[in-house]
matplotlib code that plots the C-alpha trace (Angstrom):
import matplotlib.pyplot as plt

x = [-270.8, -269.8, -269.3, -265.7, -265.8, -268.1, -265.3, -261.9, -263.9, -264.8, -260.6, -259.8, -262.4, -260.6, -257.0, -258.3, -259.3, -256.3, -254.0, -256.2, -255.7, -252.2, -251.9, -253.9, -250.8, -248.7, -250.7, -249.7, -246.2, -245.6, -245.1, -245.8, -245.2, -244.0, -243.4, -240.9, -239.9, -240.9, -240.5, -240.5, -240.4, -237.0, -237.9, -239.2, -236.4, -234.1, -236.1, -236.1, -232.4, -232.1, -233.2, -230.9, -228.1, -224.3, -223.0, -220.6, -223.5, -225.9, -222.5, -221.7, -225.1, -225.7, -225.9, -223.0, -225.2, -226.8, -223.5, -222.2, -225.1, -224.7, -223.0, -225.9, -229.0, -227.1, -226.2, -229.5, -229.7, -227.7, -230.6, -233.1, -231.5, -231.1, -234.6, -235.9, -234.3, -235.3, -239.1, -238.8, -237.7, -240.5, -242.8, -241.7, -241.7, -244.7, -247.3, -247.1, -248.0, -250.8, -252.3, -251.7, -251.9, -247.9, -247.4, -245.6, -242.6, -242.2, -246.3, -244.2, -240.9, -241.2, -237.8, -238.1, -237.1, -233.9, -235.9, -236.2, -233.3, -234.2, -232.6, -228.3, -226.7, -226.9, -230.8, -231.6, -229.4, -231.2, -234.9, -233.5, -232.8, -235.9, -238.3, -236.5, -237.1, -240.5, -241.4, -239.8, -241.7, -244.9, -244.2, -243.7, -246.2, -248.5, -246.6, -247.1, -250.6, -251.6, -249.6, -251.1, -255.0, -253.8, -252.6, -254.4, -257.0, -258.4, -258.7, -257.1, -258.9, -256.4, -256.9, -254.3, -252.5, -252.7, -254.3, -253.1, -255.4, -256.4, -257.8, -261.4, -261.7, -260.3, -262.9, -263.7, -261.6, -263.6, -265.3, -264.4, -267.8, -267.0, -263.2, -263.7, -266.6, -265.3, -261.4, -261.1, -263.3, -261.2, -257.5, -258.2, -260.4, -258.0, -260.6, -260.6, -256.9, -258.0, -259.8, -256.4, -254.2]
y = [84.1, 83.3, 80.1, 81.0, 81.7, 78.6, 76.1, 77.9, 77.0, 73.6, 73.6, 74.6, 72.1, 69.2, 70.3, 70.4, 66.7, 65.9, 67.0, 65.2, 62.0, 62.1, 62.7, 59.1, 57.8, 58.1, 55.4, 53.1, 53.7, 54.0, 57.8, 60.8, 64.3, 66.7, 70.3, 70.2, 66.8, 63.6, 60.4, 56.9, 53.8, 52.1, 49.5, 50.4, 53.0, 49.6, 48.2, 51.2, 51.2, 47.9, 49.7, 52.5, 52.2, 53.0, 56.2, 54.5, 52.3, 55.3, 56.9, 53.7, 53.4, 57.1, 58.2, 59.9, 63.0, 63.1, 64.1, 66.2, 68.6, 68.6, 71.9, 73.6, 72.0, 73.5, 76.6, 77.7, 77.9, 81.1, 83.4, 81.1, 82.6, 86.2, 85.3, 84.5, 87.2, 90.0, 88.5, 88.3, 91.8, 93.1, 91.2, 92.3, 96.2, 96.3, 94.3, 96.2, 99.4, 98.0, 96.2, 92.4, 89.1, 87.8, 84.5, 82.5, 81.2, 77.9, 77.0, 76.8, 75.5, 72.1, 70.1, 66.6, 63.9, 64.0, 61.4, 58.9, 56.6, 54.6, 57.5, 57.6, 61.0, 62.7, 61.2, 63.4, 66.6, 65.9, 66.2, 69.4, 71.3, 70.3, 71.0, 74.1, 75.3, 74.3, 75.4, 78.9, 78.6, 78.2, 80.9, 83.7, 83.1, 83.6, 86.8, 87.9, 86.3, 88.9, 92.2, 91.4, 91.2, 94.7, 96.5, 95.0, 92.3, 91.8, 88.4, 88.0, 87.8, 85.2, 81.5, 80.5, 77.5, 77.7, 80.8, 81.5, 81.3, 85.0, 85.1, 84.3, 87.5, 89.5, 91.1, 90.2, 91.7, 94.6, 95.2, 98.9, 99.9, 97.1, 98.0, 101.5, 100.6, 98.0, 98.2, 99.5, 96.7, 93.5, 95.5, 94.8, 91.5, 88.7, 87.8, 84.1, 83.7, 83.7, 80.6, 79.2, 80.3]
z = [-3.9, -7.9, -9.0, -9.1, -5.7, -5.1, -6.8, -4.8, -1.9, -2.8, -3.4, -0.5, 1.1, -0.8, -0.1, 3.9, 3.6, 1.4, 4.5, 6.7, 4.9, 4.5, 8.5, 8.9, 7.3, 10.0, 12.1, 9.1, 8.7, 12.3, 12.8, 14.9, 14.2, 17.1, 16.1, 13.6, 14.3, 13.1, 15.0, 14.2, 16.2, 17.0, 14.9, 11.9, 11.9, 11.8, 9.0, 6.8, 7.1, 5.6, 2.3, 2.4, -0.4, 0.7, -0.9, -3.0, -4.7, -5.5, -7.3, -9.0, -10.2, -11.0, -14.9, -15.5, -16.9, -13.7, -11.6, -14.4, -14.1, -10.9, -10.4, -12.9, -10.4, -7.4, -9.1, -8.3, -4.9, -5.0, -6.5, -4.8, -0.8, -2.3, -3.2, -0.4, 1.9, -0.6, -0.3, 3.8, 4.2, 1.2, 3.4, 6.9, 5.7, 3.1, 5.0, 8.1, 5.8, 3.2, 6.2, 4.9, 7.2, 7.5, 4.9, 7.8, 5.9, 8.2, 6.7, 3.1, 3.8, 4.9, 5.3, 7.1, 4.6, 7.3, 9.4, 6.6, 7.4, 4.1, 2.4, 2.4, 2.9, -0.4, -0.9, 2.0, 0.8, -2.3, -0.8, 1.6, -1.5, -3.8, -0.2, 0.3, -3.0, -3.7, -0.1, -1.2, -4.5, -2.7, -0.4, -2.8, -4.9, -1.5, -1.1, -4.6, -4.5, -1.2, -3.0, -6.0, -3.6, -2.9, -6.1, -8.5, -7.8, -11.4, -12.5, -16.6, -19.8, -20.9, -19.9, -16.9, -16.5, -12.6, -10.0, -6.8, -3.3, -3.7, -7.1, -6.8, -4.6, -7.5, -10.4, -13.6, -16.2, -17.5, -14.6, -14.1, -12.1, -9.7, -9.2, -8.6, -6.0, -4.1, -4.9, -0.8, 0.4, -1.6, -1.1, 3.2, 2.6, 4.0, 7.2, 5.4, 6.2, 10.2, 9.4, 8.7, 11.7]

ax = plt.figure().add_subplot(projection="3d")
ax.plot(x, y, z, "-o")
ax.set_aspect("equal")
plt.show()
């Protein structure tokens, strides 16, 4: 194993315990998560309701920029569903040929901000969109991420501002005596992602 290899693990090893962290919160904000649901008690669903703000407030105190853009912020979520149904079906066709573990769509797209009954109405239509699409952000780049482990898994010369969870399994760039040896072995090398399922 590279140290490149050595640090993505070491990342992976953080983000594990980062999850596990924010799970203990639920004992201190009093609550449980079933499936896709999340519960709180009877009472402190009464106390966060307190804070909510009334719909005609949040207007009232809303900058008027904010509402005018509005119609440009939801503008997007047209290419964002062709988006996400063109990825799907790429996904649901291409994978079963190369031979690439599924990206499970539901491990990306995370919507439950519905259960916080601090938020009014358009709070929580608010945090739907912005979870749905950084969810479907998240969830393409780990579809690109696994055809990109396939096609072409050479790391850049250039410095990047972020890499995706296959990249320290690609080869260093100019390594042509290691592509052409091992390019078979890396294209089917997603036995890690069984560690996750």
């Amino acid at each position: 194993m590279n140290r490149l290899e050595e640090i993505i693990e070491e990342i992976k090893k953080l983000e594990k315990e980062l999850v596990a962290e924010i799970q203990k919160k639920q004992e201190e904000f009093f609550y449980k998560v079933k499936g896709k649901d999340v519960l709180f008690e009877e009472t402190v669903k009464a106390y966060h309701e307190k804070f909510a703000i009334k719909i005609p407030t949040y207007l009232y105190s809303s900058s008027l920029l904010n509402i005018l853009v509005l119609p440009v912020i939801w503008s997007c979520i047209i290419p964002a569903v062709f988006l996400d149904a063109v990825v799907s079906v790429y996904q649901c066709i291409c994978f079963k040929v190369y031979g690439i573990p599924e990206v499970k769509r539901s491990e990306y797209i995370v919507m439950d901000h519905e259960s916080l009954s601090y938020l009014n109405a358009i709070e929580k239509i608010n945090c739907m969109y912005c979870g749905y699409f950084n969810g479907l952000i998240a969830y393409v780049q780990e579809i690109a991420a696994r055809t990109e482990q396939y096609w072409c898994p050479i790391k850049h010369a250039r410095k990047l501002k972020t890499i995706h969870s296959r990249y320290g399994k690609f080869f260093e760039y100019g390594d042509c005596d290691e592509y052409r040896r091992r390019l078979e072995e890396v294209r089917r090398d997603f036995h890690d992602l069984q560690d996750d399922q």
